[in-house]
N, C-alpha and C positions, 0 to 999 in steps of 0.2 A: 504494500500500500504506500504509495507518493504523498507524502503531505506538501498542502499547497504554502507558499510561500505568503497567499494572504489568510491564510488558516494559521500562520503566525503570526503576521502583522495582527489578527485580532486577538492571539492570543496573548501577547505582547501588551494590548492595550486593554485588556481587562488587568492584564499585572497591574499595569499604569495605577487605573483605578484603585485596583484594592488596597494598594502597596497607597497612595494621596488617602485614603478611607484611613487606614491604619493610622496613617502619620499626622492627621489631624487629632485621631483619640488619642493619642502618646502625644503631641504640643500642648492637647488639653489639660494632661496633668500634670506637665513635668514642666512648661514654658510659658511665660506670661505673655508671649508672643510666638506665631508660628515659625516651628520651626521644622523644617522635612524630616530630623531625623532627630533620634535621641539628642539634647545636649551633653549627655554626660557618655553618652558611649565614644568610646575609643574612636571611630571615626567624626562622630561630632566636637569631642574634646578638639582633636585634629584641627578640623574645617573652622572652629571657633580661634585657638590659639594661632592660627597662620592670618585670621583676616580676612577669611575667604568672605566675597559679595555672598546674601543669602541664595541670590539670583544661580550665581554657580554652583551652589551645593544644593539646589532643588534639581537643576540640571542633573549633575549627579546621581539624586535619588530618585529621577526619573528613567533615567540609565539602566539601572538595580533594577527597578518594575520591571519595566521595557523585558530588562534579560528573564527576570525570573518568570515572567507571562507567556513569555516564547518558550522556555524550554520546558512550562509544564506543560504547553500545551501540544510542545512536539515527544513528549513521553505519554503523553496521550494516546498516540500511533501507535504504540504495544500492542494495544490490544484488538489491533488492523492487521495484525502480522502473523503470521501461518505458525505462533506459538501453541504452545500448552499453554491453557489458564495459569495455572501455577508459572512458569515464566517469565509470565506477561505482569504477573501482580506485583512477581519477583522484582522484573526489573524497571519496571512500573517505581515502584516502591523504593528504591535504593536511588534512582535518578531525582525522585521528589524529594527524600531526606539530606540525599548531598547537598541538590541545591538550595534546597529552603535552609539548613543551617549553615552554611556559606554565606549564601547571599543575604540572608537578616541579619546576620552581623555586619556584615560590608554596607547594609541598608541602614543601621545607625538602630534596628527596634530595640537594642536590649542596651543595660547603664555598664557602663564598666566594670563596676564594683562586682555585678550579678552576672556576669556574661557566664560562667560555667552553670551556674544555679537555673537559672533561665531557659539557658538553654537544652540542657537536659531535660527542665522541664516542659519546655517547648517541643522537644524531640518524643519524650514518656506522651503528652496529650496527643500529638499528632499519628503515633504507632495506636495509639488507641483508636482512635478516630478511621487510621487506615485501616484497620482492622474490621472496624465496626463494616465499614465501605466494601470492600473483599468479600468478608463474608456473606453481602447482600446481591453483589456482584455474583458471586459463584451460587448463591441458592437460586436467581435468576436465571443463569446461565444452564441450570440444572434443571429449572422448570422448561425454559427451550426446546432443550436436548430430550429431555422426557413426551413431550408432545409431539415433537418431530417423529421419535420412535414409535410411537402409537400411533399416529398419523399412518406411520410407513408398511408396520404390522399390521393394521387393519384393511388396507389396499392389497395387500400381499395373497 
């Protein structure tokens, strides 16, 4: 299966979105003024201690979305590809947890102080969550497969 190149571009700009959504609820409690990314995480400490315009560090954390929008939505395609389920969820799964604990730290969500903390816990909700997904994935995938075959034994 070919993924399209504007099947990124939109998937790129849903990152956009979620990743400005986030970063509004985190300036909400953490800055008296908007800011794109944590002020206290290690790349906001950064971008604040050098001077940088806000202008270019939203650029930036538009950048962050931008990637991380595109490459969930091109780990997407797994499950387009002449795998096993199991596979697909697999690597489904390992392409989402890279990049989302990569890129949310380089995207400024978590405070310095808490970046292990955080992030694990970020990681423990998120394996929960894919899990929860998976499994509704595959009991789906199973009702399919189960209909198809009755479909095909009662023709037969």
């Amino acid at each position: 299966m070919k993924i399209r190149l504007k099947e990124l571009f939109f998937g790129g700009i849903g990152g956009t979105f979620i990743g400005l959504f986030i970063s509004m609820i985190i300036s909400y409690f953490y800055s008296p003024n908007y800011l794109p990314l944590h002020p206290r995480s290690p790349i906001g400490l950064f971008f604040l201690s050098q001077h940088i315009h806000v202008s270019l560090i939203m650029l930036y954390c538009l950048l962050i979305w931008f990637t991380m929008g595109t490459v969930f939505r091109w780990s997407g395609s797994f499950f387009q590809r002449d795998w096993s389920l199991l596979r697909s969820i697999l690597s489904h799964y390992g392409v989402m947890i890279l990049t989302f604990a990569l890129l949310s730290n380089l995207a400024g969500f978590f405070p310095a102080a808490k970046i292990p903390n955080l992030t694990l816990a970020a990681i423990g909700e998120f394996t929960l969550i894919y899990l929860i997904i998976a499994a509704a994935i595959y009991y789906h995938t199973y009702q399919k497969i189960k209909k198809i075959n009755s479909s095909l034994t009662s023709k037969s």
